[in-house]
Phi, psi and omega in degrees: 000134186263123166289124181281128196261136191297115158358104168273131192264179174238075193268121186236320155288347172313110171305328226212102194218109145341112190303311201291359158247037171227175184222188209272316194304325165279012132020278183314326201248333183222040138075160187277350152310307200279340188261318178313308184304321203265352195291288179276015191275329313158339216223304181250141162289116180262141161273164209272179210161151186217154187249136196264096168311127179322325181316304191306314146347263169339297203290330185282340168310313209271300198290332179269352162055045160282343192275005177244023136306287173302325148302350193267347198260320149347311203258014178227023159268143176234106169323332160274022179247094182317311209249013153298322176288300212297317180304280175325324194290310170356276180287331191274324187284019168256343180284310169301304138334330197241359177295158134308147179280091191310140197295298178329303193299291185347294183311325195288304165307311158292016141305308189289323181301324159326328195263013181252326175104035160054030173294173180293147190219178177235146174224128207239156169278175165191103168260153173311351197242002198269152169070344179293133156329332190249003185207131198254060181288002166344113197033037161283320171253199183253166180234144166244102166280160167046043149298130144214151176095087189348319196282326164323311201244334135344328179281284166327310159289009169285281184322330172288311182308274185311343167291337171305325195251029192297175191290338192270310172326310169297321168309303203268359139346286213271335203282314205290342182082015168269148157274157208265001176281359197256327189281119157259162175211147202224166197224133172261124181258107172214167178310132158323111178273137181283076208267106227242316159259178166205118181213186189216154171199141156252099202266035160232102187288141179281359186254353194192115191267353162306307206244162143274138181260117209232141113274130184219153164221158146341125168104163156318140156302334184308306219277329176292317172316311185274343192087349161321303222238141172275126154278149144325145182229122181234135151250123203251157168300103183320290207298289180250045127083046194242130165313127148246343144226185204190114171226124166273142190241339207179129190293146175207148179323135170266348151302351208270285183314293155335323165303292164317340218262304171324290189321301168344300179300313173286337225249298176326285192306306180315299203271355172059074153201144158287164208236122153272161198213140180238104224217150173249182169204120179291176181302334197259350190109353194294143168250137172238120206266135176257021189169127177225141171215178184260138154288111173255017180247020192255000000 
């Protein structure tokens, strides 16, 4: 299957922009979650979702006039003082956190939410500095599962805004050469999968370029992420997609994993890069990809 690649539009003022209208390109306005999501959303089942634009950011920036507080605390930071940074990250992400929400922007986002059926949702960060080839921000901000309930999910997208500023964000900022005045952030909102697996695939495993390398656990993806739960291994053959090892925790289809291994593959030839790739699997087995990036350790 040849993935088409989308027409570019130019969105610049947009509060508010649909994963099935966006592409890799728009980076700059939804951050690299949100332009990845919106890259393959037309082509794999993407759960469905819309991205809260760095305008919205911005404008919450200008109207509560925080930022050049938060940049005066910045610029008298030395990162390599563990417990200087951990203090500033603090105060600046509680200094954020304790604002008013602006009403308009609000208003707007729960319009848009509204149109999800007010189902349960994942509320993910997407920074601008995030997902680029040359820089690895990978869980640098933060995700909220299962939010319901305006008040629920204003709260979480506050909280992804102050996640730009954790002590490791800042850190890897400053090390990475961004400025931290140039990194925007944008929030992606999509449905919840009712997720019965959970996995990551590399489809260049890095240590042996033969295989793709697919992990799955039971369950959330968090518990994979975090290193809670030892996954199932599956090294799948690059060329005809054949197991050729395996350690297992728990039995799973191995048509299941051939599925995934393929997608990979497809997900790869689109973007001509290797792809870490972050996939659910519902109760029927539907595979759903939540997150596509460029592999930077290779």
């Amino acid at each position: 299957m040849k993935i088409k690649h989308k027409k570019t539009k130019h969105y610049h003022h947009e509060n508010i922009l649909w994963l099935k209208d966006l592409k890799k390109s728009d980076i700059p306005i939804v951050g690299g979650k949100g332009a990845n999501l919106g890259e393959v959303f037309d082509h794999f089942p993407v759960p469905n979702g819309f991205c809260i634009t760095v305008n919205c950011y911005k404008h919450f920036m200008n109207e509560t006039m925080i930022g050049s507080k938060i940049h005066g605390l910045l610029d008298e930071l030395d990162v390599e003082n563990t417990e200087q940074l951990e203090l500033i990250s603090k105060e600046i992400r509680k200094l954020i956190l304790k604002q008013k929400f602006p009403s308009d922007i609000k208003k707007e986002i729960l319009k848009n939410y509204k149109k999800l059926k007010n189902k349960k949702v994942a509320v993910r960060s997407s920074a601008t500095a995030e997902d680029l080839p040359t820089a690895s921000f990978a869980g640098q901000q933060d995700t909220y599962l299962n939010t319901k309930g305006n008040k629920d999910l204003i709260e979480a997208i506050q909280k992804c805004w102050a996640s730009l500023f954790t002590s490791r964000a800042i850190y890897y900022r400053e090390k990475n050469n961004f400025k931290h005045r140039d990194v925007l952030i944008a929030v992606v909102i999509q449905e919840m999968i009712d997720a019965k697996y959970a996995g990551v695939m590399f489809t260049i495993d890095p240590v042996n370029k033969k295989y793709i390398l697919i992990e799955v656990v039971e369950g959330l993806g968090e518990a994979l992420v975090s290193g809670q739960v030892t996954p199932n291994t599956y090294f799948m053959n690059k060329k005809t997609h054949y197991l050729e090892k395996k350690s297992e925790n728990f039995k799973l289809d191995p048509t299941i994993i051939t599925k995934i291994s393929i997608i990979g593959e497809k997900i790869e030839k689109h973007y001509k890069y290797p792809q870490d790739i972050e996939l659910a699997l519902d109760k029927n087995n539907k595979i759903y990809i939540l997150q596509s990036r460029p592999i930077t350790t290779l």
